[in-house]
N, C-alpha and C positions, 0 to 999 in steps of 0.2 A: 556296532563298531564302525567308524568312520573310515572313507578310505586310506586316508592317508594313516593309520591307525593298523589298520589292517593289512597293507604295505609293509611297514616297520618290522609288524609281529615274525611275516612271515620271515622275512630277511635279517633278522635278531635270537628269532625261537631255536633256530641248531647251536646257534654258539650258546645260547643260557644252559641248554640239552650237554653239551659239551662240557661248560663247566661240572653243572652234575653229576655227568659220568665219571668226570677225575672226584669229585670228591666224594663218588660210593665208591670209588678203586678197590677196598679191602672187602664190598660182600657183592661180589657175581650178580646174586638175584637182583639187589637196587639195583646197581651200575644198569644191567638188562634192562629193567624194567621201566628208568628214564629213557633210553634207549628209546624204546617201543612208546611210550609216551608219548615222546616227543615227534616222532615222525610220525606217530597217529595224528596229532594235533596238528603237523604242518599238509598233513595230508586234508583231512577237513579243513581247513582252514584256504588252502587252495582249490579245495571242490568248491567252496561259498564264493572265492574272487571270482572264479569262473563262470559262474553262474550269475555274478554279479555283473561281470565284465562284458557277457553275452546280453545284457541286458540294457548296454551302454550307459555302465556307469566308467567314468573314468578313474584313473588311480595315476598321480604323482606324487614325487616328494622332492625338494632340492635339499640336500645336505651343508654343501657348502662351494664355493667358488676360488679354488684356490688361484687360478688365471682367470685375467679377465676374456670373458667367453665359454670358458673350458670350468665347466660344472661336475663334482661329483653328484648325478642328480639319476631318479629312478622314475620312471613311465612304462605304464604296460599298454604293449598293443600286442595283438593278434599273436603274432610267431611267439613272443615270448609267455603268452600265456599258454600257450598249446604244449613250451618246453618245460615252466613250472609245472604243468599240471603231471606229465611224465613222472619227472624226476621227486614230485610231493609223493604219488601214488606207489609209485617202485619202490622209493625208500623204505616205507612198510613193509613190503614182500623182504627186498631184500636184508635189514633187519633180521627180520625171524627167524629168513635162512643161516645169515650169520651166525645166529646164537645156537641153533643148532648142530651147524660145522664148527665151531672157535669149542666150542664146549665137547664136542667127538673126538676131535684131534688135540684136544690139549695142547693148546696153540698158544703161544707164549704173547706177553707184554698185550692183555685183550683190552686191556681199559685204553691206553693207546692204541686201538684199532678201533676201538664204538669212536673214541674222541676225534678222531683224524678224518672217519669216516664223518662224524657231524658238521665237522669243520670245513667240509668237501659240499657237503650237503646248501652251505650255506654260502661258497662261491659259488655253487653252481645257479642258486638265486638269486644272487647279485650279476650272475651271466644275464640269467633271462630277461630280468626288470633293469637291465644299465640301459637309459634315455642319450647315454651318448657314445661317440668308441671311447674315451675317457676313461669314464666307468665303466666298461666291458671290459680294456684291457689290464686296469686294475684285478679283478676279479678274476680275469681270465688266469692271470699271473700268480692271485691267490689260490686258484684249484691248482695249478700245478705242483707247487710248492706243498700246500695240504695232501695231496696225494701219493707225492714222493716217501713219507712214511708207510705208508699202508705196501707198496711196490717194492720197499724193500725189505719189508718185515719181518721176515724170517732171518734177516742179519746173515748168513752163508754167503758166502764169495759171492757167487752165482746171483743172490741178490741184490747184494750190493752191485755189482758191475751192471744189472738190469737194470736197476736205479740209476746208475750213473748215465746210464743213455737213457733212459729218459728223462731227466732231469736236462740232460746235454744238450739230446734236439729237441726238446718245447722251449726250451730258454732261450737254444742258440738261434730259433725261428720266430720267435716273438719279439724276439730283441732287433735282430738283423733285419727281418723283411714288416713285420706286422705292423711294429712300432716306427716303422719308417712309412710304410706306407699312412698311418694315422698322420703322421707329422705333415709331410705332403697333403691331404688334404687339408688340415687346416691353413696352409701357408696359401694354398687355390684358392678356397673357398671362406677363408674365414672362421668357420663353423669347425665341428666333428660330432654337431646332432643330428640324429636318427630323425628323418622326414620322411614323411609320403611322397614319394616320385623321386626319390633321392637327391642330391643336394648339387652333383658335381657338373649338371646339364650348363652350358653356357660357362663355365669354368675352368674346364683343360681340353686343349686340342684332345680330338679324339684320337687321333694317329700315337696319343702319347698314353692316352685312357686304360687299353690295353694292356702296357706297362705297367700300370699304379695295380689293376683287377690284379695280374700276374703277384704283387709284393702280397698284399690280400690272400690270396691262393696259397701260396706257400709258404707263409709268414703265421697263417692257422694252422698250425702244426699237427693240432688236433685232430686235423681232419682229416690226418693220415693219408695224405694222396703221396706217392712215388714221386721222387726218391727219400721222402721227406716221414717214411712209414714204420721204420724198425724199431723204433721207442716202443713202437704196441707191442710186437709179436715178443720183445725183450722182455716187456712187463709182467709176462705170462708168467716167471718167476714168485708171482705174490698169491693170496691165497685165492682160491675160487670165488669168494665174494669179493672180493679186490676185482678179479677180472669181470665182475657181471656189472660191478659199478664203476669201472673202467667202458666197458661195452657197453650197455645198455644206460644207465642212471644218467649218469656226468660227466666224461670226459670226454669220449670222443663225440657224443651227441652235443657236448656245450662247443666242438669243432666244425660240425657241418652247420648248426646254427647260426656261430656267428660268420660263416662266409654266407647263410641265404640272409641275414643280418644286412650284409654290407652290402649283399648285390640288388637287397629291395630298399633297402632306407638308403642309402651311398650313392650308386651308381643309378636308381631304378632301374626297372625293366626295359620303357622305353628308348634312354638313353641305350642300353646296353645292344637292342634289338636293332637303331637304326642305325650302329655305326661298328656294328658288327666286333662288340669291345672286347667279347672273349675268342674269337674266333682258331686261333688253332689249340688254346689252351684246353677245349673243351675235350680236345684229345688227349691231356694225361688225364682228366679223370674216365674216358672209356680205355684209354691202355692199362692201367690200371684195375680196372675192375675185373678183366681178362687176364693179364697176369698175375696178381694174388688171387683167382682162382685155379689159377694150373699149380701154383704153388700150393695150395690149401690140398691139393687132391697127391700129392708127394709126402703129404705130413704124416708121419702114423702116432705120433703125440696128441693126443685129442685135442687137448688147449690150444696149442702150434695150428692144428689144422680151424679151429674155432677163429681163433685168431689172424688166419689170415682172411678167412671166409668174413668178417669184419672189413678189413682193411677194401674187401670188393666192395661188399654192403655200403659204406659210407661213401664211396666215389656215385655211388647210384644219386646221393642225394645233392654232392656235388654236381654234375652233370644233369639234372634237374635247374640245378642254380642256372648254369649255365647257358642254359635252353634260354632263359630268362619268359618263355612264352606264359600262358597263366595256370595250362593242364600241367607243365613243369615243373612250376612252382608249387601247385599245390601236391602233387606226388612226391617232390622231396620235401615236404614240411610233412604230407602225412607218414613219408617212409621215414620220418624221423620218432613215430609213436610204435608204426606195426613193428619195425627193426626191433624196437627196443622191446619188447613183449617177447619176440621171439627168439632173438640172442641172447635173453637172458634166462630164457627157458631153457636152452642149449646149457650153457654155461653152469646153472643151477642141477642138470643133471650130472654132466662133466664131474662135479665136487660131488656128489652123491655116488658116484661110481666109485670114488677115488676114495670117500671116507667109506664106503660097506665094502668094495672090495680093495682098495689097496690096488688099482689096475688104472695106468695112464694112458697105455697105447692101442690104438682103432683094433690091430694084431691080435691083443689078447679078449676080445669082449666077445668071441662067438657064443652062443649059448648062455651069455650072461643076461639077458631079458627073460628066461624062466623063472629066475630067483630075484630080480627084481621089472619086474612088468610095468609097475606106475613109474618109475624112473624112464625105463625106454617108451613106453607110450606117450609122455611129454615131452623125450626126445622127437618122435614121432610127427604129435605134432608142429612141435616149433620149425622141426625141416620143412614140412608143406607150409607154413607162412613163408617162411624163408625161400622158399623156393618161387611160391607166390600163383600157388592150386585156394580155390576155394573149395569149400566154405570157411576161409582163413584170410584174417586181416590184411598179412602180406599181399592178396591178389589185390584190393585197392591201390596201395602208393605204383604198386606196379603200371597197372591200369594206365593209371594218371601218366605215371612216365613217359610209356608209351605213347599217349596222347600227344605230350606235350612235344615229343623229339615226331610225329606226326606233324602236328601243327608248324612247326619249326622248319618241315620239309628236310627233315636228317636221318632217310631211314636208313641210312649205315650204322646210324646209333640207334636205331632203333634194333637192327639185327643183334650189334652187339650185347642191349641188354636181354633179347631171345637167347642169344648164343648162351650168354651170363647164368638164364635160368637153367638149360642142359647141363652146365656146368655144376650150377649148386645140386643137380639131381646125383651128379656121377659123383660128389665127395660127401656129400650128406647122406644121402637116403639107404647107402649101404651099413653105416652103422648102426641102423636100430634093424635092419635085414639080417647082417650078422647074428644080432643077440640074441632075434628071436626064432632062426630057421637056421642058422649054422650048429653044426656039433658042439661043443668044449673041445679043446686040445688034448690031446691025448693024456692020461693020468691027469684032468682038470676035474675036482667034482665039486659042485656048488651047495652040498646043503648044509655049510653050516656059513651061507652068504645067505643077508637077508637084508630089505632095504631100509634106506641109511633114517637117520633118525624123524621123526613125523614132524618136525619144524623144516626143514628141509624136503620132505616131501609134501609139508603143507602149500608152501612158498610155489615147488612145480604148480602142484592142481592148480593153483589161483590162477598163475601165468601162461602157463598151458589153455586154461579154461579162455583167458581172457583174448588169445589168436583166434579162438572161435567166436566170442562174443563177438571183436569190431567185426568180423565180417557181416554180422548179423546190424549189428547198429555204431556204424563210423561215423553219425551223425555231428558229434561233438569236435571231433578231430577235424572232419571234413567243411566245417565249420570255420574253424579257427583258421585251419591252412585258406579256407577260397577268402578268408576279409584279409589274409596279409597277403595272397597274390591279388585281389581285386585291388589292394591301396597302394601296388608295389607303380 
């Protein structure tokens, strides 16, 4: 298969996937079973780029030119293979789990939740492979909008009004600030193609640099930094695999990417390092990361506390960005692989507590890891990445972080993301302590709880399994992240 061939496939197979899911609507098992097809396919299909891509072959395609200059056109480098290969590999896991939960809970309108879900699948591939902001914020604009189904799905007040704010602040910050700052560069520069060393050196006073980084910053909405955050914790309204494909797969990782997007191809490192272009900004994403987690340790809602423990997680890779140093950059590209492994491990148990026991809140789970143990022992693991102990993936992007706010000479952020890891110990690692050395509540007795169905505790082992793997071999990852900070 040609690249350009191969390109296409990828970025065309979830919507073909989508159409088939609508047209098995009336028998479960087909609709399912394109479902699983398909994301096996995009799944392989992105292990062979990547392997291909590591091998330096290249992959373009231009679509069309609708301005002159301004291309809808697809190019893979580095970061964005590192975020297809993610979001290919997940979709499987997550997938299975889904059909497991959507089919437990007798969970309404499912064929509009595979299709929305595929249709999610396939902006988030036009995320990774957009060769310019153009095409990114096309796409960017198309995951939002595909997603808003899935987030309000359950159709109740409560969802709909979560939908409505997020709907509200991804629009109202991609429109406002994102889509403004794209404009502004190209009226500088000419361009708004994605280059090695960024585009904007010699182009805008630096004194004014700052400003544009700032529109960027908060204009990616996704990326969930304060004040710009509550669409997430809102969205938690949708079902558990909405949130793990929210958290982990697609949306808020298609948010920190394209801000490391903009600060390695846009602005480069360089530029950014000698004219000091992020400088006090780089403090809302450490105020940030500290305040959603004082907040995450107040939550006694699992999701709520998951969710805001996210909202931390993703300032980490922001603040990596903004390092712009090279250990930086590459700890927030690879905390953009370990994060997602391990928040979705959370999340995947989160829904399996919720479908075997009907239990939402941190309060009620004392004693509930006797009756299901492979649910809390995934929970288990995913908090040690999450927290970032080896022999767990998370200790990598950490590592590197740390490095990089070293190298930078910024060890008050380097305390801060120390303080950060105490913090995830004192709101994570007591719930699987609870479930399995806490009593049950008085008149609480579990034996007719049993864990949640084996498509959903398939989906943990894989994921679970997989925090321990990268610690063992982050070769690929760590790969991809050092050729987009080496080109940044």
């Amino acid at each position: 298969m040609s690249a350009e061939t191969l390109l296409l496939t990828i970025l065309l197979l979830p919507l073909v996937g989508a159409v088939g899911i609508i047209a098995a609507r009336h028998n479960p098992n087909i609709r399912e079973g394109v479902t699983l097809v398909t994301a096996s396919l995009i799944a392989i299909l992105v292990l062979i780029m990547a392997c291909r891509f590591l091998d330096g072959e290249a992959f373009a395609f231009t679509v069309m030119e609708p301005l002159p200059g301004v291309a809808i056109a697809f190019e893979i480098e580095a970061l964005g293979m590192l975020f297809a290969l993610i979001a290919g590999l997940l979709w499987v896991v997550t997938s299975i789990y889904s059909i497991g939960y959507m089919r437990s809970n007798n969970e309404q309108n499912q064929t509009r939740f595979f299709a929305a879900f595929a249709v999610s699948i396939a902006a988030t591939m036009g995320i990774a492979f957009a060769s310019n902001l153009f095409t990114l914020f096309l796409f960017y604009e198309l995951l939002t909008l595909a997603t808003y189904p899935l987030v309000a799905h359950a159709g109740t007040p409560e969802a709909k009004r979560g939908g409505r704010v997020y709907l509200g602040i991804l629009l109202g910050t991609s429109i406002g600030f994102f889509l403004l700052g794209i404009m502004v560069t190209w009226v500088l520069t000419g361009s708004v193609d994605f280059q090695e060393g960024g585009i904007l050196a010699g182009h805008i006073d630096p004194a004014w640099a700052g400003l544009l980084y700032a529109f960027f910053l908060f204009g990616i909405g996704k990326a969930a930094l304060m004040p710009f955050h509550r669409w997430l914790p809102a969205a938690m309204v949708a079902p558990t695999p909405v949130s793990a494909l929210l958290h982990a797969v697609a949306v808020v990782k298609a948010g920190v990417f394209t801000l490391l997007k903009v600060t390695i191809y846009i602005f480069g490192s360089d530029f950014i390092l000698s004219n000091d272009v992020t400088g006090g900004l780089i403090w809302v994403a450490a105020a940030t990361i500290l305040i959603a987690s004082l907040i995450a340790m107040t939550k006694d809602n699992l999701k709520a506390r998951l969710a805001y423990s996210t909202v931390s997680q993703l300032s980490y890779i922001a603040l990596g960005a903004m390092l712009a140093s090279k250990a930086g950059l590459i700890g927030a590209s690879m905390h953009i692989a370990m994060h997602a492994f391990a928040k979705i491990t959370l999340f995947f148990a989160a829904g399996a507590i919720y479908v075997a026991a009907h239990k939402k809140l941190v309060s009620e789970l004392n004693g509930l890891g006797r009756a299901m143990p492979i649910t809390f022992a995934a929970f288990f693991i995913g908090t040690l990445s999450i927290i970032g102990l080896p022999p767990f993936g998370g200790m990598w992007s950490k590592w590197y972080l740390g490095l990089g706010a070293v190298e930078a000479a910024q060890l008050s952020l380097l305390a801060v993301l120390m303080i950060s890891s105490l913090l995830n110990i004192i709101y994570l690692l007591p719930i699987p302590i609870r479930a399995f050395f806490s009593k049950p509540d008085s008149g609480e007795h579990y034996t007719q709880i049993a864990e949640a169905p084996k498509p959903m505790l398939l989906a943990m082992i894989i994921t679970s399994t997989a925090c321990v793997v990268l610690f063992f071999y982050p070769d690929t990852f760590y790969q991809l992240a050092s050729l987009a900070a080496g080109g940044s």
